[in-house]
N, C-alpha and C positions, 0 to 999 in steps of 0.2 A: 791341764791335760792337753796333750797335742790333738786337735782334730783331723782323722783318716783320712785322706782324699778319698773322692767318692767311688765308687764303683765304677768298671767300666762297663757301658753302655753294649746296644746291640752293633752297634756300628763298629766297636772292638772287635765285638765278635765276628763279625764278615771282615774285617779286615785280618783278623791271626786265620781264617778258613783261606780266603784268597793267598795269602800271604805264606800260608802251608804246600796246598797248591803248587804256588810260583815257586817255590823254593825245590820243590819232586820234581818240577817240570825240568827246569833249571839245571837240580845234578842229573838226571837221566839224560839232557841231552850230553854235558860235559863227558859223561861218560861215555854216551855211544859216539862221541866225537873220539875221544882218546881209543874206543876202541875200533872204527873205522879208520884211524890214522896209522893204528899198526902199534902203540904204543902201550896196549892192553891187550895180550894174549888171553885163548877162551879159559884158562886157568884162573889169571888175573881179573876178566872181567866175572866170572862165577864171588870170586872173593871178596870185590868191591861190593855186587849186588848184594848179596848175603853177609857177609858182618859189617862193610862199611857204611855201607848206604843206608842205613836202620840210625847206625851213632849222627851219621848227618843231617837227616831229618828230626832224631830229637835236639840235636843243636840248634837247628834253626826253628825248633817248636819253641826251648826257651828263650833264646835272642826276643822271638816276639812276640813270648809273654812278660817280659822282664820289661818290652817296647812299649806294650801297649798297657800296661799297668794289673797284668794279672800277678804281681811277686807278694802274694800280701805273706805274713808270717805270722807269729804268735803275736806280736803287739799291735795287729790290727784286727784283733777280737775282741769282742764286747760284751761282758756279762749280758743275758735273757734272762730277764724276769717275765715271770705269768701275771699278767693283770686280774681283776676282780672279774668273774666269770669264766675263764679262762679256765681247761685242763692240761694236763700234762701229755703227750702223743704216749700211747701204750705200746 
C-alpha cells in the first residue's frame, strides 16, 4: 500500500491565507487599473466585481490548494477503527 504524504502543516496554512490575500489584492488593483485607464466602463467594472471576480478568487483558492498539498481525494482516507476503551461520538 502507497504511504499518503503527510499533512500539511500550519505554515500551509498561513501561506494559502497570505497567498489568498495576495491574490484579492493583486485582481482589485488590475482591475482598478483597467478601470482608471478607461478600459473598463462603470457597466463593465459592476460585472467584473460581481460575477468575475468571485470565479478568480476561487481559481486562485485551488491553484494554492492543489500548491500547497490540500488535493487529498478518496484514496487518501483511511479506515478508523475504535480501540479498547474507546466510544463511538453520538
Amino acid at each position: 500500500m502507497v504511504e499518503a504524504p503527510p499533512a500539511p502543516g500550519p505554515d500551509a496554512a498561513r501561506a494559502f491565507r497570505l497567498g489568498s490575500a495576495a491574490g484579492a489584492v493583486a485582481g482589485l488593483v488590475v482591475i482598478g487599473l483597467l478601470y482608471w485607464t478607461g478600459v473598463l466602463s462603470p457597466l463593465a467594472l459592476g460585472y467584473v466585481l460581481v460575477l468575475l471576480f468571485p470565479v478568480y478568487l476561487l481559481l486562485v483558492a485551488v491553484v494554492l490548494s492543489r500548491w500547497l498539498g490540500y488535493d487529498k481525494d478518496a484514496t487518501a482516507l483511511r479506515p478508523v477503527t475504535l480501540t479498547d476503551g474507546e466510544q463511538r461520538p453520538k
